[in-house]
C-alpha positions in Angstrom: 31.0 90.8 7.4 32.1 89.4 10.7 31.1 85.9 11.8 28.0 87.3 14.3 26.6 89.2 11.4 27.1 86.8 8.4 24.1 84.3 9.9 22.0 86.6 9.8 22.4 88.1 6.4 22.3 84.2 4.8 18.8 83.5 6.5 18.1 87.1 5.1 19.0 86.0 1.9 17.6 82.9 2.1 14.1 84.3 3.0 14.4 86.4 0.3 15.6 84.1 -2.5 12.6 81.7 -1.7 10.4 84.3 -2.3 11.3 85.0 -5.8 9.2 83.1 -8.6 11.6 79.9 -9.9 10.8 81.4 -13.2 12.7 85.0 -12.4 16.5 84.9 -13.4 18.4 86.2 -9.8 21.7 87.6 -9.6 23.1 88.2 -6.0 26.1 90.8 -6.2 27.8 91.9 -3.7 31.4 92.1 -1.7 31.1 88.7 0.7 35.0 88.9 2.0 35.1 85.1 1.1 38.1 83.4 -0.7 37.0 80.0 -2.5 39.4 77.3 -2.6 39.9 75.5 -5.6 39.7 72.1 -4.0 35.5 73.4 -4.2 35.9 72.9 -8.1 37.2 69.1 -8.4 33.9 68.2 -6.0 31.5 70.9 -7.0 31.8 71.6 -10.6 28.4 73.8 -11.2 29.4 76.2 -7.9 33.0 76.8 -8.0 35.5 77.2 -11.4 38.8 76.2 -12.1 40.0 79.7 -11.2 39.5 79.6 -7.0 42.7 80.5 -5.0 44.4 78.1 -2.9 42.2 78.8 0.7 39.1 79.4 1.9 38.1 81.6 4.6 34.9 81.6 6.9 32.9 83.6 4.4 33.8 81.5 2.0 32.6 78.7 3.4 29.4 80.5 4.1 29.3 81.8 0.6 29.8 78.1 -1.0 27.6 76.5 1.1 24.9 78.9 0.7 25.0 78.9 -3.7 25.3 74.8 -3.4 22.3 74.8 -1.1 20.5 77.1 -3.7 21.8 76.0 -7.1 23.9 79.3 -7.7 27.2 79.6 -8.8 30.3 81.7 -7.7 31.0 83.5 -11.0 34.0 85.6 -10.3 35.8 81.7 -10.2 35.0 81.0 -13.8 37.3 83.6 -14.7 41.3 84.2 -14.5 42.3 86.5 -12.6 45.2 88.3 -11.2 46.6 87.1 -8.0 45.6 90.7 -5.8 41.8 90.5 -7.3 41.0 87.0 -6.6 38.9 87.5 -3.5 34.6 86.9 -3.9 
């Protein structure tokens, strides 16, 4: 995802998350390029775990704000990992 193609996908996103029904249980997978810092975790405790690397990156910021916006959590942070697979 490049920077003139990642607003677009969101508001896709977006358009499609508000259509699902509250009730449905949603899980959005998918390679988003974005690194998370852990600074994310110490302010937003339901989006980001303990286990974000030390930057974040365009898509990540992208990728936070969108699941803080929507109540969704960046799962692959709640988890250790090894230094070369800790990328969202």
């Amino acid at each position: 995802m490049t920077s003139t193609t990642s607003d677009p996908f969101y508001a896709d996103l977006q358009t499609t998350l508000d259509k699902v029904l509250k009730s449905d249980m949603v899980l959005i997978i998918g390679d988003f390029n974005a690194r998370i810092d852990v600074q994310q975790h110490t302010t937003s405790r339901n989006v980001v775990g303990p286990y974000a690397v030390d930057t974040i990156n365009e898509n990540g910021e992208r990728l936070f704000d969108f699941c803080s916006l929507n109540n969704r959590v960046i799962s692959n942070t709640f988890f250790q990992h090894k230094p070369i697979h800790q990328k969202s």
